[in-house]
MARKOL-794474 format. One record per atom (N, C-alpha, C, O, CB): x negated, y negated, z negated; residue in three letters. Coordinates in steps of 0.2 Angstrom, whole numbers, plus 5000, padded with zeros to 4 digits. Last residue first. Glycine has a CB too. Layout:
<recs>
XYZala;...
</recs>
This chain:
<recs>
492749935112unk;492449905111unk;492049865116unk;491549835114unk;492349925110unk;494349975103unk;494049935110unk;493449915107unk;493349885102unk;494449865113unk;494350105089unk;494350035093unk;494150035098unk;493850075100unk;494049975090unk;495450205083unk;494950225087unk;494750145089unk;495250125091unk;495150275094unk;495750265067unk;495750235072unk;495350235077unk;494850275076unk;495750185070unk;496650365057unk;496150355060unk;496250315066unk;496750325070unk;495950415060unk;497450335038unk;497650325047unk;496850305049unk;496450265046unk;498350255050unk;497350385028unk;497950355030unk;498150375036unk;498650395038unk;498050305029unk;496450465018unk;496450445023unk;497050445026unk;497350505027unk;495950455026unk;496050484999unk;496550485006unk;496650465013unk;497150435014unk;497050455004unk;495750424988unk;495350444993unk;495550474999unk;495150495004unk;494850484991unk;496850364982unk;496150314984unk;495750324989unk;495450294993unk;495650294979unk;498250464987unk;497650454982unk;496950414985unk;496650434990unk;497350524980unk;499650544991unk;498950514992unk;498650474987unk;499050444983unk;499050474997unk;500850634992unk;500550634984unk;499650604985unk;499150624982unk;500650744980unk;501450675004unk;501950654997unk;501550614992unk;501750574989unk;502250724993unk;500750585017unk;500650635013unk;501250615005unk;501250565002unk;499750635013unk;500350575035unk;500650555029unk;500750585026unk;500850645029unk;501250525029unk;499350485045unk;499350535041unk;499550515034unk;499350475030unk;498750585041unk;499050405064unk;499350405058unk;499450475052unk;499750515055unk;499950375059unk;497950365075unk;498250425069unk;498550405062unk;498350375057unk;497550485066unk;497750245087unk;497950255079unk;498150315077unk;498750325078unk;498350195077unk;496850175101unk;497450205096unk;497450225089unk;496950205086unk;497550265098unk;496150055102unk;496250105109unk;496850165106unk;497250175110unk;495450155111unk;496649895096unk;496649975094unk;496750005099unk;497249995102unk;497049995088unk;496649755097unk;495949795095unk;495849875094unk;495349905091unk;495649755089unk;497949735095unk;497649745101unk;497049755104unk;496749765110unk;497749695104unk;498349715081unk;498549825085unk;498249805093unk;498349855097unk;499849865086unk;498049665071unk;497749635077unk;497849715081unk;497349755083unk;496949595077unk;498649705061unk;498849655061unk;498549615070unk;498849575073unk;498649615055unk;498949855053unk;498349825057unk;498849775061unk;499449785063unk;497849895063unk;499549865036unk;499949855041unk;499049835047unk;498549805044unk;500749775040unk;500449945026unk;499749945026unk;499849925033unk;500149965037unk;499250015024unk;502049875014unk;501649925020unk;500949895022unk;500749845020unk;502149915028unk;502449964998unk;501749915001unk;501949955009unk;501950015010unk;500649914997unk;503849974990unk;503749994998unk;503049954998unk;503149894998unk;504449975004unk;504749914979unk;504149914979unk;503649944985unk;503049934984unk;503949944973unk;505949774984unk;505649874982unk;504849844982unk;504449794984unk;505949964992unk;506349634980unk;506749714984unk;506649784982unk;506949834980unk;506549714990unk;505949604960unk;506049594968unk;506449684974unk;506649744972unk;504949574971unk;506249624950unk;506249564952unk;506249564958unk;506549524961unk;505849534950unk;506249754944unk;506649714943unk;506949644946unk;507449624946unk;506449714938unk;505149804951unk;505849834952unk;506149794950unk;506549774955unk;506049894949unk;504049714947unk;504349714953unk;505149754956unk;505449734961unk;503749734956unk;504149764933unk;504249694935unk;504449694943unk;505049674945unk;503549654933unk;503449894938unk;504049904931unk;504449824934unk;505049824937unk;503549894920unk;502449864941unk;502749884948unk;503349894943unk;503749914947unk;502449944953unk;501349744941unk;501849754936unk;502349804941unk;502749774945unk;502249674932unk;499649734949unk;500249734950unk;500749794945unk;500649864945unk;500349734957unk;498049694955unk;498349734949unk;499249724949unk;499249664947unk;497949714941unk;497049714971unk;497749664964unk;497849724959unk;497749784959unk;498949634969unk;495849744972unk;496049684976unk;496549654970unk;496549604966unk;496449704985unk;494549854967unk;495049834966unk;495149764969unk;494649714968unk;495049834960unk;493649964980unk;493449914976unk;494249884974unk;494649894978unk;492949854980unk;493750074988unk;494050064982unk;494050024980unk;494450024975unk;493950084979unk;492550025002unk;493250075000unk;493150064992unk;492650044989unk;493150165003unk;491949844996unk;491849894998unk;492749974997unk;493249954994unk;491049904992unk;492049685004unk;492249744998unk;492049795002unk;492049805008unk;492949754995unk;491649514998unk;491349575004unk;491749634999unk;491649634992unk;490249575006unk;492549355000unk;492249404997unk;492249465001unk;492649475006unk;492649424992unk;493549285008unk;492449275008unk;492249335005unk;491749355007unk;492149215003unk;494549254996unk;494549235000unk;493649235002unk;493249204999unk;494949195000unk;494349334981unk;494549284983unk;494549274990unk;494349334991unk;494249244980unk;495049504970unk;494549444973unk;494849364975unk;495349344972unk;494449464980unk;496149514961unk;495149514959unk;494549494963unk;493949484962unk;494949594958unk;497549454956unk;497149464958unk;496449464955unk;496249434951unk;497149424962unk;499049514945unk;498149494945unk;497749504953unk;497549554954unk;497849564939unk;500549494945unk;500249504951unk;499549484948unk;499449424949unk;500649474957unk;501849444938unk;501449514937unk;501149544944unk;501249604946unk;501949574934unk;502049324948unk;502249344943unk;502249424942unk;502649464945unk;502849304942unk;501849234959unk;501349274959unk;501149304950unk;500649304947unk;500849224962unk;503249224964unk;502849154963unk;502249194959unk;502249164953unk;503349074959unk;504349294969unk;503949324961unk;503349264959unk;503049264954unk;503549424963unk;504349274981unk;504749224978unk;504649254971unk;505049224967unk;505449224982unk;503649364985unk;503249314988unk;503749294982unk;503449304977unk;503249294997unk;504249504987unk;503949484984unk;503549414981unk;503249404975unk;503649514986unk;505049574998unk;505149504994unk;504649484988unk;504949444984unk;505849514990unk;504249724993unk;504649685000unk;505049634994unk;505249654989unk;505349735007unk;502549774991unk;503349764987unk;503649724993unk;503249704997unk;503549694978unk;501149674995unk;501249734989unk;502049704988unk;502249654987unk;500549714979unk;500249735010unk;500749685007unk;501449715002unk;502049745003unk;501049655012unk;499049725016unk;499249755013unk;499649685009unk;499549625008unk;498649795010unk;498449715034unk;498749685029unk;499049715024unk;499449745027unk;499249655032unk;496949735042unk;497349735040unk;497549705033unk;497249675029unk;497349795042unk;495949685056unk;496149655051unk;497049685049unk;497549685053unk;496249565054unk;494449765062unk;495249775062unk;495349715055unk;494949705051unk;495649885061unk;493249765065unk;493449695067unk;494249705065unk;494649655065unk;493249685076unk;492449855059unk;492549875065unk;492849825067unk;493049835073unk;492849945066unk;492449815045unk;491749805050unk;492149825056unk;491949775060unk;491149865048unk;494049725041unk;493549795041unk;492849785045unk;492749735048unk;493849855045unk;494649595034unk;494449635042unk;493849675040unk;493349665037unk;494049565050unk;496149615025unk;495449625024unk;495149625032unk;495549665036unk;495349695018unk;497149535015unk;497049535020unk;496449525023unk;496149465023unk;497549505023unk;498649535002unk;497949545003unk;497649545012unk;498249545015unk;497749625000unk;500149494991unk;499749514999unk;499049485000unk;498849425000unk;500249495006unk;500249434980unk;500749484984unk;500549524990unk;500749574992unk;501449444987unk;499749314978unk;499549364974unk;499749444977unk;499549494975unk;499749344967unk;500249164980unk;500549214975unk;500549294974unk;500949334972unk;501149204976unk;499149154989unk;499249114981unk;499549144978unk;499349154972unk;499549044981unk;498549294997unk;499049234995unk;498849214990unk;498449244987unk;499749244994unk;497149305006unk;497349305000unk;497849264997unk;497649214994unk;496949294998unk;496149345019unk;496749315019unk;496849335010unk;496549385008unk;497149355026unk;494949415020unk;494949355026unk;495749315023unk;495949265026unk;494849385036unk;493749495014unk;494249485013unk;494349405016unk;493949355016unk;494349495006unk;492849625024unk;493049535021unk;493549515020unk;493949525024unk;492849485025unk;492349775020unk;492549725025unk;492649665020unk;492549665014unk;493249745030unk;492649965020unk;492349915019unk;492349835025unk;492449835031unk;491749945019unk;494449995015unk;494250005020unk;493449965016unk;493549925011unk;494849975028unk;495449975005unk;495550045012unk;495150055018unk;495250085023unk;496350035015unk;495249904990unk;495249914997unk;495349965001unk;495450014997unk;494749904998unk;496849944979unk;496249934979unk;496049944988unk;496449974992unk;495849994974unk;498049924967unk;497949894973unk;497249904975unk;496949864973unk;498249824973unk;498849984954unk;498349974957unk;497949974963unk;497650014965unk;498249984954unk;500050034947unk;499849964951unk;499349954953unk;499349894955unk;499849924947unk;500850194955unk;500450134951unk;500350094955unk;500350084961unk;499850164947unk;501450244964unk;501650274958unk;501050234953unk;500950254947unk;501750374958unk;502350184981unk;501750174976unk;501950204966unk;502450194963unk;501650084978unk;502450224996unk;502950214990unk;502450234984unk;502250294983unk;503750274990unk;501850135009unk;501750195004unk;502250164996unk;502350114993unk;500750195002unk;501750135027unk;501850095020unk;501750155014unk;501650215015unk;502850055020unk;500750105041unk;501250125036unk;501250115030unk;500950075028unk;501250185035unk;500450015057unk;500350045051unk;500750095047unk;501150125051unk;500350015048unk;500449875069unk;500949955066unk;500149955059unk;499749915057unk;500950065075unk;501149725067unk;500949745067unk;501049815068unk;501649825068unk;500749725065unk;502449615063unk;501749605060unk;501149655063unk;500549635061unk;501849615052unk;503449705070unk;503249625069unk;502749615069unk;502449585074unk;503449605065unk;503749835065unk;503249825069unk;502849745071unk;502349725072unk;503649855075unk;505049855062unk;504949845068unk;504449835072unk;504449835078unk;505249805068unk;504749875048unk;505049915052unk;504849935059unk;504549985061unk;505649895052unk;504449735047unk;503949775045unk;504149845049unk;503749855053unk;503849785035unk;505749655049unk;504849635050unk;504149675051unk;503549665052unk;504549595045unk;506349725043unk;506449735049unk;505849705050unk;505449745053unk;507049695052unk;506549815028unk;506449755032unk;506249765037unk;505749805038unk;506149715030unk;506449975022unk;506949925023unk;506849855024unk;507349825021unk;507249925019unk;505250065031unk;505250025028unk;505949975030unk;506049955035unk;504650005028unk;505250155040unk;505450185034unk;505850105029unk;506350095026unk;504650225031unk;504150145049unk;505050135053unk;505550165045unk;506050185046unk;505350215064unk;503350185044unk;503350095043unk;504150095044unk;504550055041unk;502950055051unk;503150315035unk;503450285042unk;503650235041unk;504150225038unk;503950325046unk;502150365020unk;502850345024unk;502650315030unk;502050285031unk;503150285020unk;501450415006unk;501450375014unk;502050405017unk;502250465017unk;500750385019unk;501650404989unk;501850454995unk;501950375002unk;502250325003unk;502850504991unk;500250364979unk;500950364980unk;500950414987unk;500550444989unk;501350284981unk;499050234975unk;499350304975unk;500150304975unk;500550264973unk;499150334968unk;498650124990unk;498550124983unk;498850214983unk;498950254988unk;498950054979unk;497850135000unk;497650054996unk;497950064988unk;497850034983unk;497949975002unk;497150245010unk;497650245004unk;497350185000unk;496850194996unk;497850315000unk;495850195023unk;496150245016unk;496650215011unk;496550165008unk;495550275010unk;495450225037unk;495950175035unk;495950215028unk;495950275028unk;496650175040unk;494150245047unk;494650255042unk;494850225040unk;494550175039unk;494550285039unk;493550205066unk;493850175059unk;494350225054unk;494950235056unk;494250115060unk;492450195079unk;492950225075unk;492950215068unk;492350225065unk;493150285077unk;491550125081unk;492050095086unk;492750145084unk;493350135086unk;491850105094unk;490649975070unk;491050045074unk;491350075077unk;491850045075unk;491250075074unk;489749855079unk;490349875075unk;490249925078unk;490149945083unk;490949835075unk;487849825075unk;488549855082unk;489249865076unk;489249885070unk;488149985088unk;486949715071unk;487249755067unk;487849785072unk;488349745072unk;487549725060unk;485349645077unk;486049625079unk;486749725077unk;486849775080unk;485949615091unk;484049675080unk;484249685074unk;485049685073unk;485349715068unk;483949635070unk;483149645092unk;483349585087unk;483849615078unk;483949585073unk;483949525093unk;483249785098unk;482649755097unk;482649685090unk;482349675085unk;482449715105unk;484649815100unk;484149825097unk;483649795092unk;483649775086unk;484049845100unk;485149715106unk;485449705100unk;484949755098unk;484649735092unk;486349715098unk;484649715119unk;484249665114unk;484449665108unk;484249635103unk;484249575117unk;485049835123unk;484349835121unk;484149775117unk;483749775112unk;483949835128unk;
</recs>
């Protein structure tokens, strides 16, 4: 009643997730690193990407932004903080064919562009190009749908969520 009355914005308690970038979704348990595989960082899925372009999957804040440009990390309205993390090994590419377009604070909207990435360069330089899409706080999640598809697209939904509220 008083979040009414005062105005107080309710989170949602269910969440789309959408394809951060184009390419074919995949089973995390896909991905050749164990960190990600295994779940470590979280669940989610990864996506075998057929361009560079890196865009939100969700509306929210951008709360996390390497220096080297490789990985994104957005909390949605519904409070989920997920992790988009462009290529395995990447990091040691010291943020070499990698454009960021935000910054840390920034508010985005679904698609808005986050990185632009050389995915020609990243073959060369680093492990694979595999991004996994990872929910980083999986303890804010009553469950998760995951949906995987050869041929996803910006407008794609990945994975449906349900949150705790």
């Amino acid at each position: 009643m008083l979040k009414k009355l005062f105005g107080k914005k309710e989170k949602p308690s269910e969440e789309v997730i959408y394809a951060p970038l184009n390419g074919k979704v995949v089973e995390l348990e896909t991905v050749p690193d164990p960190t990600f595989s295994q779940k470590m960082m979280g669940d989610g899925v990864a996506i075998e990407p057929t361009d560079g372009k890196v865009v939100s999957p969700v509306n929210g804040k951008v709360i996390q932004f390497f220096h080297t440009k490789h990985a994104v990390g957005i909390e949605s309205e519904s409070g989920l903080e997920i992790l988009i993390h462009v290529g395995l090994e990447t990091v040691g590419m010291g943020g070499e064919g990698f454009e960021g377009h935000v910054k840390e604070g920034d508010k985005v909207k679904v698609g808005d562009p986050l990185i632009t990435v050389d995915l020609d360069l990243v073959k060369e330089k680093a492990a694979s190009t595999i991004t996994p899409v990872i929910i980083t706080n999986a303890d804010a999640l009553e469950n998760v749908e995951k949906k995987y598809s050869a041929g996803a697209s910006n407008e794609t939904e990945i994975m449906t969520t349900k949150v705790k509220v």
